[in-house]
Residue frames as qw, qx, qy, qz and C-alpha x, y, z in Angstrom:
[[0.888, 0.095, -0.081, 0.443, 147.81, 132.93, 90.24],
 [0.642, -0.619, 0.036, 0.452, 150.91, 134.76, 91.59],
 [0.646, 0.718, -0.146, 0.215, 152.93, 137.07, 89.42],
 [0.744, -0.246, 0.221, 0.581, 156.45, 136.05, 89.66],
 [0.192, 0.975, -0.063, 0.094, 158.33, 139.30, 89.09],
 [0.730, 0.006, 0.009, 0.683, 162.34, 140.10, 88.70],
 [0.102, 0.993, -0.056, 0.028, 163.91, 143.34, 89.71],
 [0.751, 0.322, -0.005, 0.577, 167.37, 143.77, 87.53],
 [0.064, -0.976, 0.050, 0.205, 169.27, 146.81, 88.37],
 [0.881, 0.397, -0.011, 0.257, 172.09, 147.66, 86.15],
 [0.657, -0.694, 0.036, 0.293, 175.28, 147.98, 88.08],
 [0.667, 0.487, -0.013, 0.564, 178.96, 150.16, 86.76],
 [0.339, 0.140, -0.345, 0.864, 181.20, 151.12, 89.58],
 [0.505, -0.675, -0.209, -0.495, 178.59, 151.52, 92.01],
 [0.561, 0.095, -0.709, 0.416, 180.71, 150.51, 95.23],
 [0.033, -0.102, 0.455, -0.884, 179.63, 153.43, 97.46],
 [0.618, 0.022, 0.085, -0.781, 175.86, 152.72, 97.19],
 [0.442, 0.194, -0.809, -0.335, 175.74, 148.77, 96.08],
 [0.204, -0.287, -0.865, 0.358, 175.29, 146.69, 99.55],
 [0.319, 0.194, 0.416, -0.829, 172.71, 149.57, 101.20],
 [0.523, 0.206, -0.222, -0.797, 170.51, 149.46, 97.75],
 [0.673, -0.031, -0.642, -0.366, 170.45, 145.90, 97.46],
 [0.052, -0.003, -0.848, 0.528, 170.15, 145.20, 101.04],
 [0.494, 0.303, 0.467, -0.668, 166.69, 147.16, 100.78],
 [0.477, 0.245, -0.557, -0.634, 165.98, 145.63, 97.26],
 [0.393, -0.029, -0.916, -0.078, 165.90, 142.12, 98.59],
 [0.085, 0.083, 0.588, -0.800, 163.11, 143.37, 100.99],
 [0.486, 0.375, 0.049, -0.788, 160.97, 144.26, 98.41],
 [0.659, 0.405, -0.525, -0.355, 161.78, 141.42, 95.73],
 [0.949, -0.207, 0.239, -0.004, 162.11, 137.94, 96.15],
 [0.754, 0.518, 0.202, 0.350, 164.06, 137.58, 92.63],
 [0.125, 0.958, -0.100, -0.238, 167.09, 140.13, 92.19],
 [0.872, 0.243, 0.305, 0.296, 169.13, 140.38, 89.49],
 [0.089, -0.878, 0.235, 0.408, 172.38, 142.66, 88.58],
 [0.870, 0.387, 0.244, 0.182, 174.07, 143.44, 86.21],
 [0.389, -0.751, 0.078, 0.528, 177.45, 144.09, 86.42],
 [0.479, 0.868, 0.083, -0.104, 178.62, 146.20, 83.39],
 [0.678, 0.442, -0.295, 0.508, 182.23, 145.50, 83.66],
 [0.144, -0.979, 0.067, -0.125, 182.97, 147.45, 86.82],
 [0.715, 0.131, -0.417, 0.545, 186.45, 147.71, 87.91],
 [0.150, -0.634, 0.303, -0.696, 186.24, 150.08, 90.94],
 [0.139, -0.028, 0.825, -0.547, 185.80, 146.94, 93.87],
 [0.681, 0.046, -0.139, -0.717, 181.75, 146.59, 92.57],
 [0.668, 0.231, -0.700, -0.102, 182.58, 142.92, 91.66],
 [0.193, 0.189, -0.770, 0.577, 184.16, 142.32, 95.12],
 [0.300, -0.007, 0.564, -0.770, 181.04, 143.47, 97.00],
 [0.674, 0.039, -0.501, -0.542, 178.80, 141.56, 94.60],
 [0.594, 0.095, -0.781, 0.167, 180.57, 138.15, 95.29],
 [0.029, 0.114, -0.646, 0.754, 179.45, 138.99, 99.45],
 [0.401, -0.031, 0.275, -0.873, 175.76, 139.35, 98.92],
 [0.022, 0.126, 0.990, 0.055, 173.65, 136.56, 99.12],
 [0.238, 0.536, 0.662, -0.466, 170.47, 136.07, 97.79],
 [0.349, 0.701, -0.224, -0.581, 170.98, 137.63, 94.28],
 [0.861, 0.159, 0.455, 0.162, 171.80, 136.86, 91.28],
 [0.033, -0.849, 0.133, 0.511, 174.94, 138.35, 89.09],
 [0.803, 0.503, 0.171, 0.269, 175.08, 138.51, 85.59],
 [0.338, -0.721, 0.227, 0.560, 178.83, 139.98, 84.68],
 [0.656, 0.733, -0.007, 0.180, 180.04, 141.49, 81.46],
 [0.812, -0.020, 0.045, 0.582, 183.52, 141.11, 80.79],
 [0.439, 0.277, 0.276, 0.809, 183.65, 144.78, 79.81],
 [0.216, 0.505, 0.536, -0.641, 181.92, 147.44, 80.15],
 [0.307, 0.351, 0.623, 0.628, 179.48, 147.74, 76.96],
 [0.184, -0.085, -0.048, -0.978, 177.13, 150.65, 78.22],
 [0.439, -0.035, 0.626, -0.644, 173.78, 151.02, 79.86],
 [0.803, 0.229, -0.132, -0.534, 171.37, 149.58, 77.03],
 [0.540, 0.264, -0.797, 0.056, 173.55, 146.43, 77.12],
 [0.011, -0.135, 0.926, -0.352, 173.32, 145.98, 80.72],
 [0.633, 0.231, 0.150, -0.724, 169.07, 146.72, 80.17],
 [0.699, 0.310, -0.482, -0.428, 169.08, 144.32, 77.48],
 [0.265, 0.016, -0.932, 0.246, 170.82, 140.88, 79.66],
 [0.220, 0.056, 0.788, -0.572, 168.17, 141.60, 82.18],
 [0.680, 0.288, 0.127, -0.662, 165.32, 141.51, 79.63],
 [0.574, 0.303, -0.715, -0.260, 166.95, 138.46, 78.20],
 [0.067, -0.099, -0.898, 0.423, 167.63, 136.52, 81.57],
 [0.482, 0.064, 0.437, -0.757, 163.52, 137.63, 82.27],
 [0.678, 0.366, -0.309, -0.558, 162.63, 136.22, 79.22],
 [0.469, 0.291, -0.832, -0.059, 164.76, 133.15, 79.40],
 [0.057, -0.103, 0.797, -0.593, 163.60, 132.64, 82.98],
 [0.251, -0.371, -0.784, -0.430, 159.58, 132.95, 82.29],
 [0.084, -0.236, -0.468, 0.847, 158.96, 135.99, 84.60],
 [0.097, 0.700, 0.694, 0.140, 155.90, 137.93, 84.27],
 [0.141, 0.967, 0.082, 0.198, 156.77, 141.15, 85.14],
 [0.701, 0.088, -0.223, 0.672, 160.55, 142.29, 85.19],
 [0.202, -0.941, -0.202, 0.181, 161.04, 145.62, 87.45],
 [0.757, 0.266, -0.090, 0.589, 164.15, 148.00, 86.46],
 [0.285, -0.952, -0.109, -0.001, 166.23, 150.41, 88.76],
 [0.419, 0.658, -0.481, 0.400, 169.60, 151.92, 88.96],
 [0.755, -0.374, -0.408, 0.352, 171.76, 151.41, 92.15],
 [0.268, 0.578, 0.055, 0.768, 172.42, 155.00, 92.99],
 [0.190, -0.312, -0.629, 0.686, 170.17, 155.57, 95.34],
 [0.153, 0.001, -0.117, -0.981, 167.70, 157.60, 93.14],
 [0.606, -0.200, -0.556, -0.532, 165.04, 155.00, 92.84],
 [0.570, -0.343, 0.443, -0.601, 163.40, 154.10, 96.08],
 [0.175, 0.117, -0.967, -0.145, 163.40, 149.97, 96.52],
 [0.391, 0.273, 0.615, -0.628, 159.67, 150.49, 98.70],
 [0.483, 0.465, 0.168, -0.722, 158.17, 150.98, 95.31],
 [0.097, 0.262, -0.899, -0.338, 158.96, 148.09, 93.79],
 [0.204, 0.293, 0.932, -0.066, 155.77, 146.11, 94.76],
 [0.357, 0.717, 0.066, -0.595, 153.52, 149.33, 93.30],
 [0.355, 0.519, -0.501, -0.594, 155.20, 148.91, 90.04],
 [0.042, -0.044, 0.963, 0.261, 154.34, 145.28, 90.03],
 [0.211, 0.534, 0.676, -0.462, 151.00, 145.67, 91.10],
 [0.283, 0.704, 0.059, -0.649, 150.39, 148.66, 88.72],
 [0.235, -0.139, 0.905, 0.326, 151.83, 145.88, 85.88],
 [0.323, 0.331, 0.879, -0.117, 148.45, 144.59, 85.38],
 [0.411, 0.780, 0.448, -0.150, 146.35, 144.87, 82.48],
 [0.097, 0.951, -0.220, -0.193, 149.77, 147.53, 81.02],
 [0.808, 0.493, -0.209, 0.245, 152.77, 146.68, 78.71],
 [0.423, 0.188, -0.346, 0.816, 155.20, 149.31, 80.65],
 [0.304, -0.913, -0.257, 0.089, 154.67, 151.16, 83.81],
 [0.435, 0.606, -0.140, 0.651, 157.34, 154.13, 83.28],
 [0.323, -0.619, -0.273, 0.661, 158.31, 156.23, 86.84],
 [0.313, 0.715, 0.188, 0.596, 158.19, 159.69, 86.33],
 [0.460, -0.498, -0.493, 0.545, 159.37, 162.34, 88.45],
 [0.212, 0.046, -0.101, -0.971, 157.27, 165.51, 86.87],
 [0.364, -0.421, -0.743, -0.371, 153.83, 163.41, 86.97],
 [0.443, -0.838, -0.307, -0.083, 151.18, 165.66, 89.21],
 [0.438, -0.853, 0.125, -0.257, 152.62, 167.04, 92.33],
 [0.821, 0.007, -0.507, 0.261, 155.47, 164.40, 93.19],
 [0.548, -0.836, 0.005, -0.034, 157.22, 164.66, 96.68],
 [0.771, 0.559, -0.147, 0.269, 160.37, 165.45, 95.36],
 [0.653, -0.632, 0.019, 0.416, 163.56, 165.40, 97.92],
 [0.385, -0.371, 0.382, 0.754, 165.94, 167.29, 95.27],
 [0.615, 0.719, 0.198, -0.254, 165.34, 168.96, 92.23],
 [0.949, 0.042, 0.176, 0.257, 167.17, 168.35, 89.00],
 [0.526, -0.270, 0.307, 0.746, 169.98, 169.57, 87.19],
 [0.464, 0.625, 0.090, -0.622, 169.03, 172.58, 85.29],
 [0.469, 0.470, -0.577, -0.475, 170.33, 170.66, 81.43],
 [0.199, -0.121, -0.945, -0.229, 169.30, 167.41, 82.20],
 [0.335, 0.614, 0.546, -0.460, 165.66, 168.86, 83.23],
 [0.481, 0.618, 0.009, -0.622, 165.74, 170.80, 79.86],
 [0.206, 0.198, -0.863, -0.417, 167.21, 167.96, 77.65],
 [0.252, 0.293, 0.900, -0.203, 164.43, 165.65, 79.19],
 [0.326, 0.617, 0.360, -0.619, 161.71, 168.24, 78.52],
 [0.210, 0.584, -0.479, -0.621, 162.96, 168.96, 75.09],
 [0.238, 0.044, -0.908, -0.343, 163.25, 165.04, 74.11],
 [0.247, 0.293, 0.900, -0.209, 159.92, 164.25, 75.78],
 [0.282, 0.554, -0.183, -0.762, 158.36, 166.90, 73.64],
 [0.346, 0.422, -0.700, -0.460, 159.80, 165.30, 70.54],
 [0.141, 0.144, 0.979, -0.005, 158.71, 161.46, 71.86],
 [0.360, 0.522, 0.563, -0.530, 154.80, 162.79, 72.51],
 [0.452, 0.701, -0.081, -0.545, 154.55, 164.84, 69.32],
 [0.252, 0.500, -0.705, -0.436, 156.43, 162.34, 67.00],
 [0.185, 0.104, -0.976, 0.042, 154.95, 159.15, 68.66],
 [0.543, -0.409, -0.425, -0.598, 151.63, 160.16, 69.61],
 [0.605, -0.040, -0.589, 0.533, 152.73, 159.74, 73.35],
 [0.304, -0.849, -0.156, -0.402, 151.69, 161.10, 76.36],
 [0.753, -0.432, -0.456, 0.199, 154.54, 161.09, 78.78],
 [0.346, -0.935, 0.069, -0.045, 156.18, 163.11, 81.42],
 [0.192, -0.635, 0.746, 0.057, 159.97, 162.04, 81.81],
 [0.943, 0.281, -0.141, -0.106, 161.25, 159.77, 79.08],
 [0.370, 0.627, -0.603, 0.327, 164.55, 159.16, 80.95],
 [0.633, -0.386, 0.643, -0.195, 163.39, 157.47, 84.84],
 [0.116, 0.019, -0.992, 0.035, 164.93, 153.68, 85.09],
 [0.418, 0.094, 0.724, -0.541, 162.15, 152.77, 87.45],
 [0.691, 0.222, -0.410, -0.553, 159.88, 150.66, 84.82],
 [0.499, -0.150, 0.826, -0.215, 158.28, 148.04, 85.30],
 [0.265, 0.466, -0.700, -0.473, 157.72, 145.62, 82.10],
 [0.777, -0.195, 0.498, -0.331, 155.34, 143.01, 81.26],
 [0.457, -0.274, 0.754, 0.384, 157.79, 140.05, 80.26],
 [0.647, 0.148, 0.641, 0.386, 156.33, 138.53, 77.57],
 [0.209, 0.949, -0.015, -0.233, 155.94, 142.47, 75.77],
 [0.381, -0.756, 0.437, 0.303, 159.73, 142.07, 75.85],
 [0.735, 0.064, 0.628, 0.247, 159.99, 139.27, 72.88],
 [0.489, 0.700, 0.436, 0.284, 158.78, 141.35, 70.32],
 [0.074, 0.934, -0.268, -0.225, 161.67, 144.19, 70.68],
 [0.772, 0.315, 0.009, 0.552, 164.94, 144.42, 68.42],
 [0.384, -0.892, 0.007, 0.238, 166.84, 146.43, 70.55],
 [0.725, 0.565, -0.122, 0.374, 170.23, 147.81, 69.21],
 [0.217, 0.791, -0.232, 0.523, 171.66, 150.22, 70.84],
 [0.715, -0.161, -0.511, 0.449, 174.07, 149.43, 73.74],
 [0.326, -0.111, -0.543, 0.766, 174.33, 152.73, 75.47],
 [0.077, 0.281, 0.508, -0.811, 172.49, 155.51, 77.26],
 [0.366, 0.264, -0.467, -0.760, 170.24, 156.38, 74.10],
 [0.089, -0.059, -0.979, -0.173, 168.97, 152.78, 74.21],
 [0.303, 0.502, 0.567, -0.578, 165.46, 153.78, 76.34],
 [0.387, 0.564, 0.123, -0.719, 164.57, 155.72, 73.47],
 [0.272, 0.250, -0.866, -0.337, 165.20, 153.43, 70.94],
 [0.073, -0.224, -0.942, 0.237, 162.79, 151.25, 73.19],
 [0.324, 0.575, 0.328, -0.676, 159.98, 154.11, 73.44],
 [0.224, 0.285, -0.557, -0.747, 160.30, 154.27, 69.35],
 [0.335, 0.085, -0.842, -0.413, 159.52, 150.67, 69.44],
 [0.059, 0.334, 0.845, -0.414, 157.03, 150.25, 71.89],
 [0.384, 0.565, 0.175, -0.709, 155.06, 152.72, 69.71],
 [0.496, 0.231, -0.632, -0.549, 154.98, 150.56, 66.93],
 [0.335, -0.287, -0.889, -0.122, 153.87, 147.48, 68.38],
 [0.445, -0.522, -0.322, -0.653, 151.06, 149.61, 70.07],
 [0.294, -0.081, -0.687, 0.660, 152.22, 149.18, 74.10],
 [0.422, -0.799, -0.310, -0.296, 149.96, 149.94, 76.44],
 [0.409, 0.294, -0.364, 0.784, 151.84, 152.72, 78.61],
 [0.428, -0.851, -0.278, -0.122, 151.10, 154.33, 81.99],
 [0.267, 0.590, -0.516, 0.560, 153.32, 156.44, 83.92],
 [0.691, -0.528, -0.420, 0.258, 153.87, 155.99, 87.80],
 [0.033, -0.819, 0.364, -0.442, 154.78, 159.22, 89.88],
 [0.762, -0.526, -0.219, 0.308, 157.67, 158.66, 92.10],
 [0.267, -0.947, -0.030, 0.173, 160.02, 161.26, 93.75],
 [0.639, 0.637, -0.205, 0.380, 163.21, 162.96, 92.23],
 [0.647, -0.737, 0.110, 0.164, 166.09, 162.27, 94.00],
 [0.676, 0.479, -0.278, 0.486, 170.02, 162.96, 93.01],
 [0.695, -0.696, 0.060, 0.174, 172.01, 162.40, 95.91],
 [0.571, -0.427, 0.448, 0.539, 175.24, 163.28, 93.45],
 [0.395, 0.778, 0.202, -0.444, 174.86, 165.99, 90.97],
 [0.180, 0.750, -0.561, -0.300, 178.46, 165.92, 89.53],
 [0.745, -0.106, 0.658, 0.030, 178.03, 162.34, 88.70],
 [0.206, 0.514, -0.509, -0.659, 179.43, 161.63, 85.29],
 [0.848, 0.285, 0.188, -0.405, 178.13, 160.21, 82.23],
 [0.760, -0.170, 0.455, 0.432, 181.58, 158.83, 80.96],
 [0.503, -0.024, 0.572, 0.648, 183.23, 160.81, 78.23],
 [0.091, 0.180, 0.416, 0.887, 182.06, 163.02, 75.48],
 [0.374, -0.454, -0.798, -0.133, 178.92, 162.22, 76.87],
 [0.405, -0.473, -0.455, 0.636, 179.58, 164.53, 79.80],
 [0.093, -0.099, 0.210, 0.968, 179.02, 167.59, 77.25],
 [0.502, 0.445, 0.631, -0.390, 175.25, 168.39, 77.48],
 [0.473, 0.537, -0.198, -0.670, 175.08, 169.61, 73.78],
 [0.294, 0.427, -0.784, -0.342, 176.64, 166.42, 72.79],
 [0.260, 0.433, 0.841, -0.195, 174.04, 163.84, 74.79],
 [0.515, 0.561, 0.263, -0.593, 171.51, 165.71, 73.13],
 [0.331, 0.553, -0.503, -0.576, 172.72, 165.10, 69.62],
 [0.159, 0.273, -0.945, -0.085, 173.50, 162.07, 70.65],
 [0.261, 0.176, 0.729, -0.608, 169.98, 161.39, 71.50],
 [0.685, 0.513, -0.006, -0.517, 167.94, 162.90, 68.81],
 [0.076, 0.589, -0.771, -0.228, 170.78, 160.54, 66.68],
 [0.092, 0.082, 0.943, -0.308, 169.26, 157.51, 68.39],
 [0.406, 0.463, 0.520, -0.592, 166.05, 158.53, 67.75],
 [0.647, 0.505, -0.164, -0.547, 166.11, 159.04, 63.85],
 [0.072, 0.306, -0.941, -0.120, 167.93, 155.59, 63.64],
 [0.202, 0.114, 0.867, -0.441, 165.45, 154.09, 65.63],
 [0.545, 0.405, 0.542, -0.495, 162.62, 155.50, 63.52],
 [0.436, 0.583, -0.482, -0.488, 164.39, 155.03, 60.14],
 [0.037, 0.205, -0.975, 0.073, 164.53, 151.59, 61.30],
 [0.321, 0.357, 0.643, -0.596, 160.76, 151.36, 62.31],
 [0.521, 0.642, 0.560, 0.058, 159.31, 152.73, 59.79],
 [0.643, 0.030, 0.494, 0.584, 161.51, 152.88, 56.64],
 [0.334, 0.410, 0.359, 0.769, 159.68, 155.18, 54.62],
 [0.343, -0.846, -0.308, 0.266, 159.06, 157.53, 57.26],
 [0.477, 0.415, -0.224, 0.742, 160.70, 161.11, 56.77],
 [0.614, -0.357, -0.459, 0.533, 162.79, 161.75, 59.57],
 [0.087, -0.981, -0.063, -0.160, 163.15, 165.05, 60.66],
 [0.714, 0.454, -0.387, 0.367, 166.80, 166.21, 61.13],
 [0.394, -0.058, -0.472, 0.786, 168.34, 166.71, 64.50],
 [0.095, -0.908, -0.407, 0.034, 167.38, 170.02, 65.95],
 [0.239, -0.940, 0.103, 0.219, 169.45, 172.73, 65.60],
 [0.712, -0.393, 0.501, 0.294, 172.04, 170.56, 63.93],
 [0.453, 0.701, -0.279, -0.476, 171.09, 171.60, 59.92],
 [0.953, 0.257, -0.033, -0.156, 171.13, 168.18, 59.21],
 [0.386, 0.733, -0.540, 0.151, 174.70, 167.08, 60.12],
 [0.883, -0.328, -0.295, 0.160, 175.02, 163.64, 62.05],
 [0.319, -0.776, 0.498, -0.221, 177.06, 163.95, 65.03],
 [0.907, 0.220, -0.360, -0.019, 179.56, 160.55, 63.91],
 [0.500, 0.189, -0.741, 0.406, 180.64, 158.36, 66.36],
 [0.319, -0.559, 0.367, -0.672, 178.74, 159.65, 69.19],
 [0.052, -0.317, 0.828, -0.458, 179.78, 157.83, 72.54],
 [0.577, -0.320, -0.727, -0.188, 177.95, 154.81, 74.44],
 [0.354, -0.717, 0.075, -0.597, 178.71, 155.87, 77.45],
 [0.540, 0.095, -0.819, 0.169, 179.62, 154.52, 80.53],
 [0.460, -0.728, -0.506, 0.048, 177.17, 153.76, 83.69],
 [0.253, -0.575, 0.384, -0.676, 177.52, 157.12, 86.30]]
């Protein structure tokens, strides 16, 4: 039998890159599905032009784990087998969408990575979001018994019905890891998938407070001891790093770069 796959890509003031990415998305996918996060920069406009999709729209913008979460609801509601997820930047290649379905099989999540082996990497990253990554994948492997390489690519591919059994919470950037917490409790089968680091736009922003690397990081580990005080209750958490046990309160959702 056929798996019947969806690739979602959540979508926030993406105007300059929208039509190219999903021109080559619908090449690769039958199914595509956006989600527009509220944009207000003309996104909407070019949406309403492309045929052949499908656009969910939030009235707002609530932040990236929201727009992650509609597309694992609409996959779910729809009775996909495997749901594919990519940004609309231009960092994730649309060719490698049928790999990540293919590589689906027999696996809960197929993660991208772009530090797995040798990759053929067209850019290299920013030097503090390469060492926040490193830093929190560390902490995922060693706290979660994890083996992975870059716990931040979109590119994942997701087999649907895996997807019922999360309680996601957390509406903004932070949400992935909240999703790695819980995919290590119900006992996922994980593989990674090397594909190539691109950032065609270094000084893209993460939206607000958010834009301070010391504060994503807080706001990360932050996410992370929720997530596992939430998991498993009588777990002790370890505090932050570096932070001498002082929550960073209020810290930002974020809004899509």
């Amino acid at each position: 039998m056929a798996v019947r796959s969806l690739a979602a890509l959540p979508v926030f003031n993406e105007r300059n890159h929208v039509a190219a990415v999903l021109g080559e998305v619908r090449r690769y996918s039958n199914d595509v599905l956006v989600v527009d996060d509220g944009s207000r920069d003309g996104t909407a406009e070019i949406l309403d032009q492309i045929r052949g999709i499908l656009v969910l729209r939030h009235a707002h913008n609530l932040g990236y784990g929201a727009a992650l979460k509609s597309a694992f609801a609409y996959a779910v509601q729809h009775g996909y087998d495997v749901l594919v997820t990519l940004d609309c930047d231009g960092q994730h290649e649309p060719q490698r969408i049928p790999e990540f379905v293919a590589a689906c099989e027999g696996w809960d999540l197929v993660s991208g990575s772009r530090y797995l082996g040798d990759p053929d990497n067209a850019s290299a990253a920013p030097p503090e979001r390469r060492r926040i990554n490193q830093e929190i994948t560390q902490w995922l492997n060693e706290r979660l018994g994890l083996k992975l390489t870059d716990a931040f690519c979109g590119f994942k591919a997701y087999r649907v019905p895996s997807l019922r059994r999360l309680r996601l919470t957390e509406p903004g950037y932070g949400m992935p890891l909240e999703l790695w917490v819980q995919a290590a409790r119900l006992g996922w089968r994980i593989r990674e998938l090397a594909v190539p680091l691109i950032y065609l736009e270094e000084e893209r922003s993460f939206g607000g407070a958010l834009d301070n690397a010391e504060v994503r990081r807080r706001y990360y580990y932050e996410v992370l001891q929720r997530s596992l005080a939430a998991e498993w209750e009588s777990a002790s958490v370890p505090p932050v790093p570096g932070s001498k046990g002082q929550a960073c309160a209020g810290a930002p959702q974020g809004e899509r770069p």
